[in-house]
C-alpha positions in Angstrom: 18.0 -0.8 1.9 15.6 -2.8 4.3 12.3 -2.8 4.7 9.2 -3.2 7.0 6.4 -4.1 6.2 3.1 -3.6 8.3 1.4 -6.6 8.0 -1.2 -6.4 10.8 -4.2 -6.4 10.4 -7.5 -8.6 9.4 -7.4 -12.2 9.3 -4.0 -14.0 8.7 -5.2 -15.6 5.8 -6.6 -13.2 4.0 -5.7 -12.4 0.4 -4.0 -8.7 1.4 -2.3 -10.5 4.5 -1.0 -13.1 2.0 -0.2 -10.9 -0.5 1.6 -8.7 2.3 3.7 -11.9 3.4 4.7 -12.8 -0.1 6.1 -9.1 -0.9 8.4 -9.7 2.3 9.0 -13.0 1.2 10.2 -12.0 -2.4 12.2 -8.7 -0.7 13.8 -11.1 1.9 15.6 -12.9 -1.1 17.6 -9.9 -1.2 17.3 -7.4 1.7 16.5 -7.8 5.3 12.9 -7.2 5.8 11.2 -7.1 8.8 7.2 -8.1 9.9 4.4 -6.9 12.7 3.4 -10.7 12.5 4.6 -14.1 11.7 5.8 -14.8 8.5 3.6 -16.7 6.3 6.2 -18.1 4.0 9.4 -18.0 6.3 12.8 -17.2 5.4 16.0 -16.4 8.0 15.9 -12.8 6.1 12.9 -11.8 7.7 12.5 -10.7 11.5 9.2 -10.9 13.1 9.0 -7.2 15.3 8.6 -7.3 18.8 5.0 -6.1 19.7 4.5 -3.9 22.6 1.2 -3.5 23.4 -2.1 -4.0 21.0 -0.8 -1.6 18.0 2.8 -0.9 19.3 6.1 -2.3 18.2 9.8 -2.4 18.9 11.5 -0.3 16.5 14.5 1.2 18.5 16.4 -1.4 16.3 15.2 -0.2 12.9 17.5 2.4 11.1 14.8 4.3 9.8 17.6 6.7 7.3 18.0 3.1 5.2 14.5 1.3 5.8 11.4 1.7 3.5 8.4 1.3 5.5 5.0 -0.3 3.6 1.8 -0.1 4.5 -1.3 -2.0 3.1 -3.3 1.8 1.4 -6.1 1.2 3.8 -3.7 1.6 7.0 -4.4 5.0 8.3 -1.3 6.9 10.1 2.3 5.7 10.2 2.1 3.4 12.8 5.5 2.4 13.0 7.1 5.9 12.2 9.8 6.3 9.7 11.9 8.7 6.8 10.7 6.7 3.6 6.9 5.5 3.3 4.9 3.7 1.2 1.5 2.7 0.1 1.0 -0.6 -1.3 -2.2 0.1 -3.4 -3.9 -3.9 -3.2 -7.0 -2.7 -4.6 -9.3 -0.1 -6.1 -11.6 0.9 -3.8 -13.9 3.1 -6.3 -14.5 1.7 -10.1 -11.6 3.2 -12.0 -13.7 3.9 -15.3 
C-alpha cells in the first residue's frame, strides 16, 4: 500500500504541517509515500508531487487502486482524487465534553 499525503497548506512550520511531515516520515520507513510539498524530515521513500498550477498536482503516476490518500480534516474536497480516503483528525474543533 502507498500513500499520499496532502500536506499543503498554511505555513510550513506549523504544528499540523509538521505533524503532516512526520506521519509521511514514519510511513516512508515502510511504504512509498508521496508529498504536495517538501519533505520536512527527508527520507529516499518519499517523493515530493509535481505541482501543476496553484492547487494542482501530477498524479498520472499514482495508482490510486493501492494508494491511501490523507488529508489534514479541515481540507475540503479531494483535491488529489483517489479510491481510498482519509481524514486525519489533528484536532477538535468544538469542546468534546
Amino acid at each position: 500500500m502507498n500513500f499520499l499525503i496532502w500536506t499543503a497548506g498554511s505555513a510550513p512550520t506549523s504544528g499540523g504541517q509538521v505533524v503532516l511531515h512526520k506521519l509521511a516520515y514514519e510511513l516512508s520507513k515502510t511504504h512509498k509515500v508521496y508529498t504536495t510539498t517538501p519533505a520536512i524530515f527527508p527520507n529516499s521513500q518519499i517523493e515530493i508531487l509535481p505541482q501543476i498550477s496553484k492547487l494542482t498536482w501530477d498524479t498520472s503516476k499514482i495508482d490510486f487502486n493501492n494508494t491511501v490518500v490523507i488529508y489534514p480534516e479541515i481540507t475540503k474536497g479531494t483535491r488529489l482524487g483517489g479510491k481510498h480516503i482519509v481524514r486525519w483528525i489533528l484536532c477538535h474543533t468544538k469542546p468534546v465534553f
